[in-house]
Backbone as a ProteinNet text record, in pm:
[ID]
protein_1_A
[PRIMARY]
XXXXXXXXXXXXXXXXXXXXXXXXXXXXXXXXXXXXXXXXXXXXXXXXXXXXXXXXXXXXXXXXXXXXXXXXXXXXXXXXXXXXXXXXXXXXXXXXXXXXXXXXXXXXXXXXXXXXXXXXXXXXXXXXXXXXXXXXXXXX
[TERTIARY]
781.8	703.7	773.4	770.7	851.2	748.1	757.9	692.8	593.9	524	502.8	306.6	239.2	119.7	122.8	32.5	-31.3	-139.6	-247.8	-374.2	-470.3	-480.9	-607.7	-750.9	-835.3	-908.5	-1035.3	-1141.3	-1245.7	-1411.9	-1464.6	-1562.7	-1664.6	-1750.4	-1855	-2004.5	-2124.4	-2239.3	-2281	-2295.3	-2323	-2212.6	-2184.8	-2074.3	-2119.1	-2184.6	-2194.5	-2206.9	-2246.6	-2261.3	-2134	-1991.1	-1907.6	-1760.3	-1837.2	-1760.5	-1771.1	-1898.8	-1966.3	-1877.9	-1882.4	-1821.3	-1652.8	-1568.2	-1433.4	-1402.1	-1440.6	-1480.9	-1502.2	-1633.8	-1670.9	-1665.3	-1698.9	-1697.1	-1502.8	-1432.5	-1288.6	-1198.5	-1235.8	-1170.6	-1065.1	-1067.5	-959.3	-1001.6	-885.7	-936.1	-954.9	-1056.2	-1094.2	-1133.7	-1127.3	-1207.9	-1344	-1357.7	-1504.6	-1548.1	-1598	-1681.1	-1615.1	-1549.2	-1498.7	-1529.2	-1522.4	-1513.4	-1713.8	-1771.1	-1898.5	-1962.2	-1865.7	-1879.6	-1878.2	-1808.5	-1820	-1930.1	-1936	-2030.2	-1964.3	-1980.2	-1936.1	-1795.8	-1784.6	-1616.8	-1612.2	-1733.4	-1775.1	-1664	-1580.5	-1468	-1413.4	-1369.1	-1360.2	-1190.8	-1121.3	-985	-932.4	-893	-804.4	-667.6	-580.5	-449.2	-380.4	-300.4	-292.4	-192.2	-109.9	58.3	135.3	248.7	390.3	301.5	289.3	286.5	107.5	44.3	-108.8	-219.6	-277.3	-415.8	-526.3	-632.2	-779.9	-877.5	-929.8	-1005.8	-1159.8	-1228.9	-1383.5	-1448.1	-1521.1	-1541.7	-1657.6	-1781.2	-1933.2	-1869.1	-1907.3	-1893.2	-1956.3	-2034.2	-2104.3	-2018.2	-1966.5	-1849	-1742.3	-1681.8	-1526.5	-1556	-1699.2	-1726.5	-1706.5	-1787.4	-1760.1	-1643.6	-1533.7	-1450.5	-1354.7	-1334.1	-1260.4	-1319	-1463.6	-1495.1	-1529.3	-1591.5	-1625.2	-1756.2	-1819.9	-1934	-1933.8	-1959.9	-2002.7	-1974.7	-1904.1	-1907.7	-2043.8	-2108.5	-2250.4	-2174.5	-2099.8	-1985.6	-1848	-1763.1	-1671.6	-1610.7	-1724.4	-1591.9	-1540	-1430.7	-1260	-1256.9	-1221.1	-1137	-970	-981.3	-883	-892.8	-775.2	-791.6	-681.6	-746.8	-666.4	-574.7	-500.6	-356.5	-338.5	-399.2	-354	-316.5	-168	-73.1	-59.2	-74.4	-63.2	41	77.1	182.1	125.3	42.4	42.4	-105.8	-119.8	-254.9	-379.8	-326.5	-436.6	-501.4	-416.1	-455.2	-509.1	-496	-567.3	-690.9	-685.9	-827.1	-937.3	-849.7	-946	-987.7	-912.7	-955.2	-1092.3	-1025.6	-1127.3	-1262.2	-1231.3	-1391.8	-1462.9	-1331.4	-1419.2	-1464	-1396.6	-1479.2	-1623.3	-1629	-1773.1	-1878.8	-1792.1	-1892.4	-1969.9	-1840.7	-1900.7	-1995.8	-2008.6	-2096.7	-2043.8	-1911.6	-1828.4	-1898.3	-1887.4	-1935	-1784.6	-1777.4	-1643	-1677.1	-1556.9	-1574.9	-1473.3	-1408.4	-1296.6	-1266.3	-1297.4	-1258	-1089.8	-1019.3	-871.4	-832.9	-773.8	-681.2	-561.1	-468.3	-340.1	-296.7	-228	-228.7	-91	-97.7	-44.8	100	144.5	242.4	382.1	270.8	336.7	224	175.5	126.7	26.3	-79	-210.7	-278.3	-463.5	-548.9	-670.5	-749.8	-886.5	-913.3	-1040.2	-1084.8	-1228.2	-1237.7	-1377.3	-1422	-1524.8	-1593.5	-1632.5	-1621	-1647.7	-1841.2	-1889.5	-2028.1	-2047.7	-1958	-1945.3	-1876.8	-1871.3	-1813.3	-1613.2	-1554	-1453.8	-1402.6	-1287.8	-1209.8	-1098	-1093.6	-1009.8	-936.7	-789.1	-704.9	-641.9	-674	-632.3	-496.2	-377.2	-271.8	-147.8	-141.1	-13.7	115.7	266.6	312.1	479	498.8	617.6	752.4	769.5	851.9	849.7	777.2	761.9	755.5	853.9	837.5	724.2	651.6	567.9	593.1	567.9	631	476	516.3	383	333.5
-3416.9	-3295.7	-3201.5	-3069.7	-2977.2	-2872.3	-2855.4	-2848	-2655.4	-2656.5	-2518.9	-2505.6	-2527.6	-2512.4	-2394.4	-2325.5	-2157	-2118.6	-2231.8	-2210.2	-2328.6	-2274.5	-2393.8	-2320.3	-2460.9	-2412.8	-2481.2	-2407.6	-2493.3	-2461.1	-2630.6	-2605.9	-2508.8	-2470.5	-2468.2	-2467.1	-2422.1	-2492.3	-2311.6	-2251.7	-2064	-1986.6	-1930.9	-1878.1	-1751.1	-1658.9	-1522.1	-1568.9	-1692.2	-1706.8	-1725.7	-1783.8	-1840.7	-1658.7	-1627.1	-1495.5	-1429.6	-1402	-1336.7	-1369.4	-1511	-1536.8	-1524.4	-1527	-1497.5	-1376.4	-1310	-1172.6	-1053.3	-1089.6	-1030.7	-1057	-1213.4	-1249.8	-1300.1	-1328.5	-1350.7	-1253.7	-1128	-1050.1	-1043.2	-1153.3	-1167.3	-1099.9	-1011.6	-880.1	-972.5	-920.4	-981.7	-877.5	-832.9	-798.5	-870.5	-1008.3	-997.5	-1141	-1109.7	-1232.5	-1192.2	-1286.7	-1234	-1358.4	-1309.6	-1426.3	-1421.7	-1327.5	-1388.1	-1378.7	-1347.4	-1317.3	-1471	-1574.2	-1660.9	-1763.5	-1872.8	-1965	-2053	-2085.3	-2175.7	-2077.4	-1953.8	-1922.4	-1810.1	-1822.3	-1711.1	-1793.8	-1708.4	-1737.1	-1626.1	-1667.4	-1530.3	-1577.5	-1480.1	-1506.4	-1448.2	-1497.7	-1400.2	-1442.3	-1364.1	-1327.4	-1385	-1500.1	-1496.7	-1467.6	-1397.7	-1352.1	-1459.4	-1450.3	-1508.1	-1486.9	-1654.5	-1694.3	-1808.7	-1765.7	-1882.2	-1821.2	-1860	-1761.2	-1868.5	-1876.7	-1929	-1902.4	-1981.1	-1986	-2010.7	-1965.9	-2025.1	-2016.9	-2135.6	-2170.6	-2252.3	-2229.3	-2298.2	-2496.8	-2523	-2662.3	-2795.2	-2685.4	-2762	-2719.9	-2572.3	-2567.8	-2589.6	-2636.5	-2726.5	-2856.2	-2927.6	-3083.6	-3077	-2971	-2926.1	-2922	-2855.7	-2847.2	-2907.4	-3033.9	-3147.5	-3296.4	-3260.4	-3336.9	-3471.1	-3457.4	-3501.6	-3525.1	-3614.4	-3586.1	-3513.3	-3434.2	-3333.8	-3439.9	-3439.9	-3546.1	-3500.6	-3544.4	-3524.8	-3463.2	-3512.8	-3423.3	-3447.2	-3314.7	-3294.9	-3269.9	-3299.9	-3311.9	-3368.4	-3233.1	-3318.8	-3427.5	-3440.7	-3510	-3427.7	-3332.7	-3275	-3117	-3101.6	-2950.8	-2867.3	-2746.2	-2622.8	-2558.5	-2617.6	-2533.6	-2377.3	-2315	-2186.3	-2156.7	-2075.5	-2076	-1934.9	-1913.6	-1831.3	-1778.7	-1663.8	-1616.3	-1638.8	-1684	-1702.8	-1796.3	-1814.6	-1900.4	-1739	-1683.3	-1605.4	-1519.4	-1563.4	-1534.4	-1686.4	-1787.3	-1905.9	-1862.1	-1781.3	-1766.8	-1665.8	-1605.5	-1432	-1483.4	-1601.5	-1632.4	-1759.9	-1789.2	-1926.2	-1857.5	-1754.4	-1666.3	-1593.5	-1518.5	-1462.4	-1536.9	-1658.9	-1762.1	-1819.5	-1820.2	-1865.1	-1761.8	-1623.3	-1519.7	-1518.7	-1513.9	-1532.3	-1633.6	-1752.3	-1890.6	-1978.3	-2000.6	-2132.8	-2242.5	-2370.2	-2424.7	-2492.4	-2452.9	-2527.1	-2642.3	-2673.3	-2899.1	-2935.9	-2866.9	-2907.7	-2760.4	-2712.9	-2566.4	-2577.6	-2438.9	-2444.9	-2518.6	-2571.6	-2630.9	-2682.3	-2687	-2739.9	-2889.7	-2914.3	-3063.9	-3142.6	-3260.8	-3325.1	-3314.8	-3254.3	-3223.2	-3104.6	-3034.1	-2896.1	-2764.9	-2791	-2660.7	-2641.7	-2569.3	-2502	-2501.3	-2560.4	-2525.9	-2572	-2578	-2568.2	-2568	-2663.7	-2692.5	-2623.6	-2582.7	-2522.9	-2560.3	-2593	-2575.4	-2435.3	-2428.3	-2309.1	-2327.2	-2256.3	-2307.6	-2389.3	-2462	-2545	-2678.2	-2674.7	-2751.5	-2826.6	-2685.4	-2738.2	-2755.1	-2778.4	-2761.6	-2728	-2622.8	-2535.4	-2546.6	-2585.7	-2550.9	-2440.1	-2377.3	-2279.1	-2360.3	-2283.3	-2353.5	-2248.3	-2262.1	-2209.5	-2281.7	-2307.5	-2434.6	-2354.4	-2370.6	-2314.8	-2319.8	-2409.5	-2443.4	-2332.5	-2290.2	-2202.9	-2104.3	-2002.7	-1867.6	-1813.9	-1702.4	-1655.2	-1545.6	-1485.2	-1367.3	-1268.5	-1166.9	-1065.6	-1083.6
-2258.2	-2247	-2149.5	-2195.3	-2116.7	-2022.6	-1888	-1812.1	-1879.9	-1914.7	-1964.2	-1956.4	-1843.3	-1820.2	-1777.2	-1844.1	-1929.1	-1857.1	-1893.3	-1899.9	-1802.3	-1715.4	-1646.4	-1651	-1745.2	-1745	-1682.2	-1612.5	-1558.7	-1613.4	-1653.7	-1713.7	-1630.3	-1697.9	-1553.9	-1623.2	-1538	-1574.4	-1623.4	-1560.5	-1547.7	-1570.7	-1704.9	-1710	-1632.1	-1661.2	-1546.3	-1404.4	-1352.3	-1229.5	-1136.6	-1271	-1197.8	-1210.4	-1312	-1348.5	-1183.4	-1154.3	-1056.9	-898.7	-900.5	-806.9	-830.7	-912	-938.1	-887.5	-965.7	-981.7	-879.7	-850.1	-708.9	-615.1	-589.2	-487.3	-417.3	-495.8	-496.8	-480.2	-573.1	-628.8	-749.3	-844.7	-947.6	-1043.8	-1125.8	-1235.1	-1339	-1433.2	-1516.4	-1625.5	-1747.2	-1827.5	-1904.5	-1815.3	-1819.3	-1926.5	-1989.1	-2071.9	-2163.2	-2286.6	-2397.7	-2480.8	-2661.4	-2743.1	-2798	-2712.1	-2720.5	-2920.2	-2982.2	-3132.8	-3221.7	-3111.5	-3206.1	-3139	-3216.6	-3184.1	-3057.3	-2932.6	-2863.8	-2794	-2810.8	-2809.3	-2651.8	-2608.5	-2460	-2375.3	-2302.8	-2194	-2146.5	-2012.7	-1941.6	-1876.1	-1873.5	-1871.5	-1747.7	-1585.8	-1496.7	-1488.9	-1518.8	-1493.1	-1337.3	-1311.9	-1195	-1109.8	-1165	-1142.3	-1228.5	-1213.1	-1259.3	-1489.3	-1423.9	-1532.8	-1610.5	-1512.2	-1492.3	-1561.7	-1637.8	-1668.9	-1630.2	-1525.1	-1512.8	-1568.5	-1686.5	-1757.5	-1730.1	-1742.1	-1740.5	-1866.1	-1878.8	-2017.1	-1985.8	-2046.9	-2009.2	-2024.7	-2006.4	-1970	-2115.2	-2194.5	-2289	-2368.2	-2396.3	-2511.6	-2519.1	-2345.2	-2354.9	-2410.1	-2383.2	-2362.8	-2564.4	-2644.4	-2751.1	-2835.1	-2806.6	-2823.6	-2790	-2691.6	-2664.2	-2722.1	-2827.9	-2858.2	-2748	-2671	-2528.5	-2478.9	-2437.6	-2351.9	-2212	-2182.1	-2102.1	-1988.9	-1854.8	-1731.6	-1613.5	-1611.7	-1515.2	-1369.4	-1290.1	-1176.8	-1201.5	-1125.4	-1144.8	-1006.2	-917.3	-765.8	-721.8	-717.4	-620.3	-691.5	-834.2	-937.2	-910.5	-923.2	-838.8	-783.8	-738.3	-638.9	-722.9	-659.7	-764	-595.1	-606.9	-465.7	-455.8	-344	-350.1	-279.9	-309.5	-214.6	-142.9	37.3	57.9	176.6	234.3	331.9	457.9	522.5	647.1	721.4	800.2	826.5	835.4	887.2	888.1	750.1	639	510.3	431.2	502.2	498	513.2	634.9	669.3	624.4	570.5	553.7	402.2	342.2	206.3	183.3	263.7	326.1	321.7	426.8	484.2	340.8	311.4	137.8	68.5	28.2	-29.6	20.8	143	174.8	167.7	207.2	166.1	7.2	-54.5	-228.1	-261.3	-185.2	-201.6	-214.1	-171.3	-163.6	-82.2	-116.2	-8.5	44.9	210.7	292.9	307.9	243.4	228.6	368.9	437	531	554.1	717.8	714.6	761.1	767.5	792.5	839.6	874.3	1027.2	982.4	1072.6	1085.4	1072.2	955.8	872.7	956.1	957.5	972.9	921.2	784.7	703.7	767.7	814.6	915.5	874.3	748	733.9	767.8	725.4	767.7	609.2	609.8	503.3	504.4	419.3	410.3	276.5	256.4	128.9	101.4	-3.3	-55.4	-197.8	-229.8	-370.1	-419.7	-529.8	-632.4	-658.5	-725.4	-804.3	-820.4	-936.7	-1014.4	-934.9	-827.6	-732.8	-748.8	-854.5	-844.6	-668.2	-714.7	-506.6	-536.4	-459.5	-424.2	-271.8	-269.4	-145.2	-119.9	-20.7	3.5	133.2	158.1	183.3	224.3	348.2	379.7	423.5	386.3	413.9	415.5	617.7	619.6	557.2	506.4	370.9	279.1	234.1	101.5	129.7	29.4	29.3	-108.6	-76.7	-165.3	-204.6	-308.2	-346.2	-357.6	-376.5	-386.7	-516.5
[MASK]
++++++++++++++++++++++++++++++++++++++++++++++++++++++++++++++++++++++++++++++++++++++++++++++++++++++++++++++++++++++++++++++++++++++++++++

């Protein structure tokens, strides 16, 4: 398999609730709810630079469409890495996130590794790392 992941997508329980929080509470552009013409096909698509698109997709029509039973929780099965330029943008993201309704599972601090981060849940209780790690350069 040749390394070429497109699309991550995360179920969720409230599609306007989790839009809401992307959206507004995050700030990621979105044109919004789309697809709502077909049966099961409502998903909302943000753009995340390079090459990533984050998907939200109600949770009964992925479980649907993967032919799946629906999983009762989904936390911290794994974390979505977000990579940023400095600790204090660790932090100002960290903080927007809790503003929007994140709940902080582990606030910032300085890891053992060298770098700096902090964990949060989404609505839907994905987890999200937010992560700054002097090693890495980030691009705009």
């Amino acid at each position: 398999m040749k390394p070429r992941i497109k699309v991550l997508t995360l179920g969720v329980s409230d599609l306007e609730k989790s839009l809401a929080f992307y959206r507004d509470g995050m700030g990621l552009p979105t044109e919004g709810i789309v697809g709502q013409q077909f049966e099961d096909g409502a998903v909302v698509f943000f753009h995340m630079g390079e090459d990533l698109i984050l998907a939200l997709f109600p949770m009964t029509s992925l479980a649907k469409d993967a032919k799946i039973t629906a999983p009762p929780v989904r936390l911290g099965a794994v974390s979505i890495g977000h990579i940023v330029k400095s600790k204090e943008e660790v932090d100002a993201v960290m903080k927007q996130a809790e503003s929007a309704g994140a709940v902080i599972t582990d606030a910032a601090h300085d890891r053992v590794w060298g770098g700096y981060s902090g964990y949060f849940h989404d609505p839907d209780g994905h987890l999200w790392e937010i992560v700054w790690n002097p090693q890495w350069t980030v691009a705009d």
